[in-house]
C-alpha positions in Angstrom: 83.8 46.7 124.0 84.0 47.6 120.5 87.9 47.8 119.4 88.9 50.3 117.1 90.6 49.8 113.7 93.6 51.5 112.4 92.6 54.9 111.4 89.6 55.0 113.0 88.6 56.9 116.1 85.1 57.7 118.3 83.2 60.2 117.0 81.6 63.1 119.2 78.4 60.7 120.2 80.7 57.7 120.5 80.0 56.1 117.4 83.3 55.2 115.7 84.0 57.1 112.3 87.2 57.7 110.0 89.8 60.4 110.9 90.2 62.5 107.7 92.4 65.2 106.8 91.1 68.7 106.3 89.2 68.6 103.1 91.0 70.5 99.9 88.3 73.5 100.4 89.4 74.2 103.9 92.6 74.7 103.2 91.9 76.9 99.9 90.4 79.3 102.7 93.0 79.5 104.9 95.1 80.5 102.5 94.7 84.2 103.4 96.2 83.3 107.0 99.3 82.7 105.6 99.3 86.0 103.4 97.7 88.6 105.6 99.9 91.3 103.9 99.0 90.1 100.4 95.3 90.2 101.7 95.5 93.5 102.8 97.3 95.2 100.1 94.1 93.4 97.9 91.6 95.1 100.0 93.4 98.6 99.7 93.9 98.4 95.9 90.1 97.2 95.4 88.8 100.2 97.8 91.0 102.7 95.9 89.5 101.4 93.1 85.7 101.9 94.5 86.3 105.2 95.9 88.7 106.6 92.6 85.6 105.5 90.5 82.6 106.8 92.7 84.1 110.2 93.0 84.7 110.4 89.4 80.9 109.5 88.7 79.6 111.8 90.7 81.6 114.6 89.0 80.6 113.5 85.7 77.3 113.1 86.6 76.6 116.2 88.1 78.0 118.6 85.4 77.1 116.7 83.0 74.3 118.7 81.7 76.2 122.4 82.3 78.8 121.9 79.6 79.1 124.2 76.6 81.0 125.7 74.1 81.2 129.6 74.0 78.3 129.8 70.7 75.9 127.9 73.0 76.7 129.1 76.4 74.0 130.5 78.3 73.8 134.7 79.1 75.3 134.9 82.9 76.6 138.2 84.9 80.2 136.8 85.5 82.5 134.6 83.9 85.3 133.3 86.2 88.0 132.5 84.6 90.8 129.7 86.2 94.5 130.2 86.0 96.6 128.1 84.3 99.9 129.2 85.1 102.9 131.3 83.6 105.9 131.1 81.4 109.4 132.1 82.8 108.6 135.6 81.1 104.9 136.5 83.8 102.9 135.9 80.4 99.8 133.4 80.3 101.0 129.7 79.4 99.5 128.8 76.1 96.7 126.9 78.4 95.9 130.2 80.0 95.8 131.6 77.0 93.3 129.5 75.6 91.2 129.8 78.3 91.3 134.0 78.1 90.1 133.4 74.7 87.0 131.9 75.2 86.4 134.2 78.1 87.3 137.1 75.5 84.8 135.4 73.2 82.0 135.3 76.0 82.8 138.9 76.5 82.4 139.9 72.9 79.2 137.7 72.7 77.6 140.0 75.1 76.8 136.2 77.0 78.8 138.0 80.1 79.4 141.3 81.4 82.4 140.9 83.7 85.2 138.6 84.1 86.7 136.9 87.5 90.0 135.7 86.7 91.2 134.1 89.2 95.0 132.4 89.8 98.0 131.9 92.1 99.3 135.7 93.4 101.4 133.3 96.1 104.9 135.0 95.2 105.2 138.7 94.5 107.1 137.4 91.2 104.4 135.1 90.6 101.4 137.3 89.4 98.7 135.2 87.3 95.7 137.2 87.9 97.4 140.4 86.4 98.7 139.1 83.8 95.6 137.2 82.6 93.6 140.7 82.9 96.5 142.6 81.1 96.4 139.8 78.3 92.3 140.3 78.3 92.2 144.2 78.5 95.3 143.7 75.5 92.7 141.5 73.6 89.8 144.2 73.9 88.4 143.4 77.3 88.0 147.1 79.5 90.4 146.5 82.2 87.6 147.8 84.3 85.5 144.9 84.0 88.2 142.5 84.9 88.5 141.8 88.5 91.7 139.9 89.9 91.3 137.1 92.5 94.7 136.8 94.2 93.8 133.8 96.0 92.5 131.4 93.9 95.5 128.5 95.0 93.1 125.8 93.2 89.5 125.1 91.7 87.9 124.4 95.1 89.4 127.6 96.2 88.5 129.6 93.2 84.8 128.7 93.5 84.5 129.3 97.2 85.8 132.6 97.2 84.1 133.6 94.0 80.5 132.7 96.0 81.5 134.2 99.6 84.2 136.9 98.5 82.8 138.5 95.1 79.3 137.4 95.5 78.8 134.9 92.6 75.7 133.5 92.4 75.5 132.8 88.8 78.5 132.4 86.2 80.3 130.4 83.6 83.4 128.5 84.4 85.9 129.0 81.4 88.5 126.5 81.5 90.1 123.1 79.3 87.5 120.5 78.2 89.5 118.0 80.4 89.0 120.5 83.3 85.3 121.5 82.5 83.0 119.0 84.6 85.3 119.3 88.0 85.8 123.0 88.0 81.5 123.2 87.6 81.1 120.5 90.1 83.4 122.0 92.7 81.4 125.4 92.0 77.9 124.4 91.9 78.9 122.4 95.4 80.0 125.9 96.9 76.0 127.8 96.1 77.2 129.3 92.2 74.6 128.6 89.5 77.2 127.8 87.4 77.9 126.4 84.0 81.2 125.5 82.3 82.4 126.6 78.9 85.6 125.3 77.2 86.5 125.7 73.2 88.9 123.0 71.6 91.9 124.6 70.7 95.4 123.3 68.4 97.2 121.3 70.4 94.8 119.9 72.8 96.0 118.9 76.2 98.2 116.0 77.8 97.4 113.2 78.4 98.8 113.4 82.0 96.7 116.2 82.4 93.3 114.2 81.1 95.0 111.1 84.0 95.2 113.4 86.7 91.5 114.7 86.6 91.4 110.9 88.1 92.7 111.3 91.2 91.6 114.9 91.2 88.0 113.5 91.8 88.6 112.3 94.9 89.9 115.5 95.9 87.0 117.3 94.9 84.2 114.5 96.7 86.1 114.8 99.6 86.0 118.9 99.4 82.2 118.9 98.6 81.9 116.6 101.4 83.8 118.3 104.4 83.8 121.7 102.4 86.8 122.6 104.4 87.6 126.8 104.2 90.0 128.1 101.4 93.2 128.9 102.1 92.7 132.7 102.3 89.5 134.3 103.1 88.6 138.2 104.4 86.4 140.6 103.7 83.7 140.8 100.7 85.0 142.3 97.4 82.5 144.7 95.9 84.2 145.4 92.5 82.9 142.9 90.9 79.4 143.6 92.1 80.3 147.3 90.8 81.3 146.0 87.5 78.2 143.7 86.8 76.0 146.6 88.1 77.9 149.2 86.2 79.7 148.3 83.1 82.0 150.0 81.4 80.8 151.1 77.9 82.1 147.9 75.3 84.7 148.5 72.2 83.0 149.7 69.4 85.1 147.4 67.1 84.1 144.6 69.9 87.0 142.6 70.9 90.3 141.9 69.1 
């Protein structure tokens, strides 16, 4: 009988063979045992990561080649134009205002021929639509060929019910630059042969506003994705049809 030496013990086929601990290498990977909450809060932040920076390609990617500025934009029927909020007074924030001016500057252009402005009416103290087609019709515009979307609570909504409301097939998006690729994505995803138009202006925008586009991606993959229903709906709107189909005469002087 063979004896057995300190330290030694049979192996599986009963040849003797040394007892050693786990090597360095199995316990490197069993580290994650120990940390399962580390681990997983790893995993989350990486697949955060993979899904923050997918959605944001594909937005870029996709409007990418429907960006303009108001000299270069193509002709189309409609421009919808995206609120941008109010001051404490009910007039256009200086954002708004920017982005009635390029659509003012479409208008004069003869690129469009009617205007879709479209903003949160969710208060009756909170009135963004009229007051962006009183600040147009103030700047030149014929209040006739300004029609007000009440509902428009946020880009994906503006788009949607710009197609299956007021009949959009084709239109420029007027909004900021920082704005410009997700407010074409979100509207070419809802059936609207759309491109985007945006102007620099003094003062450019935030940055918080250029960080939250970020986040806002994933918002808008998910949207295009599920295309869930806006938050209002109803019947089909035939002004703007009306106003496309028959425009009011233009301002002699063009517009102010």
């Amino acid at each position: 009988m063979t004896e057995h030496q300190p330290g030694v013990a049979p192996d599986n086929d009963g040849a003797d063979g040394p007892v050693d601990a786990a090597p360095a290498s199995v316990v490197r990977r069993r580290w994650y045992r120990r940390h399962p909450v580390l681990v997983g809060a790893v995993a989350v932040v990486l697949l955060g990561a993979g899904v923050l920076g997918a959605s944001f390609a594909w937005v870029r990617i996709d409007s990418s080649a429907h960006l303009y500025r108001t000299d270069t934009a193509p002709t189309a029927p409609v421009a919808l134009v995206l609120g941008a909020g109010l001051r404490p007074d009910g007039t256009p924030s200086q954002y708004l205002q920017d982005r009635l001016d390029d659509a003012a500057t479409l208008y004069r252009n003869g690129t469009v021929t009617a205007l879709l402005v479209s903003g949160d009416n969710g208060t009756t103290d909170h009135d963004e639509p009229t007051a962006m087609r009183d600040y147009l019709a103030a700047h030149g515009v014929p209040a006739q060929q300004v029609i007000r979307d009440y509902a428009g609570f946020d880009t994906y909504d503006s788009c949607v019910r710009a197609k299956q409301i007021f009949g959009v097939t084709r239109a420029l998006v007027v909004t900021q630059e920082f704005h410009l690729p997700r407010a074409v994505f979100l509207c070419r995803q809802a059936g609207i042969d759309a491109a985007g138009v945006a102007d620099p202006h003094p003062g450019g925008v935030g940055l918080r506003f250029t960080v939250r586009e970020l986040p806002a991606a994933v918002k808008a993959s998910w949207d295009a994705i599920w295309r869930p229903d806006p938050k209002f709906l109803g019947p089909q709107e035939p002004d703007l049809v009306a106003a496309v189909e028959h425009p009011a005469p233009r301002p002699a002087g063009g517009v102010g």
